[in-house]
C-alpha positions in Angstrom: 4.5 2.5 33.1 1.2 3.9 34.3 -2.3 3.1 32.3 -3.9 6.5 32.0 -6.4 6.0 30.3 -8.1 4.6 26.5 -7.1 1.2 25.7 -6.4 -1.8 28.4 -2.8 -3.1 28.4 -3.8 -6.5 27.7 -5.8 -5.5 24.0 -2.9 -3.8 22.9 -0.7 -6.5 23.9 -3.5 -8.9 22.3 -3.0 -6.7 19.1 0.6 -6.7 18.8 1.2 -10.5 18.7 -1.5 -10.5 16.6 0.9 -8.3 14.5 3.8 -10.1 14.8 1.8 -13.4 14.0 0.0 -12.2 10.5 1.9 -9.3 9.4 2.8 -9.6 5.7 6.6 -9.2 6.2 6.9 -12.1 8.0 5.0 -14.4 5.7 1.6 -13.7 6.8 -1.8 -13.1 4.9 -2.4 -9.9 4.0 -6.2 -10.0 3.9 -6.3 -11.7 7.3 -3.7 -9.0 8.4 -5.9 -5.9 7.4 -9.4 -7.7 8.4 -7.4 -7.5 11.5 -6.1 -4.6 11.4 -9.9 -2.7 10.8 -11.1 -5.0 13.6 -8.5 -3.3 16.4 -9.8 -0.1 14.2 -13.4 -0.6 14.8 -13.2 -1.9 18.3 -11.2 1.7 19.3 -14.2 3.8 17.5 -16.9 2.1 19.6 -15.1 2.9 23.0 -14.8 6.6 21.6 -10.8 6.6 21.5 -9.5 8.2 18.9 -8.2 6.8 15.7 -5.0 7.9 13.7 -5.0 7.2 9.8 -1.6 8.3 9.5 1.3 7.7 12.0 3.0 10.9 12.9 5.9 9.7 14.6 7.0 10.2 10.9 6.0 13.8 10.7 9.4 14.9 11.4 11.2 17.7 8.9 12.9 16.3 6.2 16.6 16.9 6.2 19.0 17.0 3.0 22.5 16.2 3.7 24.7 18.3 0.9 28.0 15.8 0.2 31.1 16.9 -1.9 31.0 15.3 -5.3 33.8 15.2 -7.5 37.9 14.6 -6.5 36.7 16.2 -3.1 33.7 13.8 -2.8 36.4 11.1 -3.2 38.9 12.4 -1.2 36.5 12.8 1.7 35.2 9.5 1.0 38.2 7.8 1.3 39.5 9.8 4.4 36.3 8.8 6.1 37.1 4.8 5.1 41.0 5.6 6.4 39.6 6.6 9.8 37.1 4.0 10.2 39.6 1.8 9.5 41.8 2.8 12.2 39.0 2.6 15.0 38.8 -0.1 17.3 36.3 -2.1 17.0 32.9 -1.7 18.8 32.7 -4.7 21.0 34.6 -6.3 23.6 
């Protein structure tokens, strides 16, 4: 992968374990995780890089699946089990 620019490698390597260390999911502090969090923040502003608020790999369109409901719904429910069922398994 080539560097093109903003950020070294090594800060936002530096950032991520720092992630995976305090990140409240995985039984770290909250308040040191967002202290750190609005450090990485902070840091990024002062080198003029720009800084997102909101993540927009989750700006995708929203997409409603329309299932059968009723004896249908069942049916199709239950065929979809039956061929499941009959697949080989996945691994070798």
């Amino acid at each position: 992968m080539v560097h093109t620019g903003g950020e070294p490698p090594a800060d936002r390597a530096a950032f991520r374990e720092f992630v995976r260390r305090h990140h409240p999911d995985v039984g770290g502090d909250p308040v040191v995780f967002a202290a750190g969090v609005e450090e990485y923040r902070r840091r990024q502003r002062e080198q003029g890089e720009p800084v997102s608020e909101v993540d927009e790999r989750f700006d995708g369109p929203v997409e409603f699946v329309v299932t059968p409901r009723g004896i249908r719904g069942i049916a199709t429910r239950i065929g979809r089990w039956r061929a499941r069922r009959r697949r080989p398994p996945r691994v070798s």
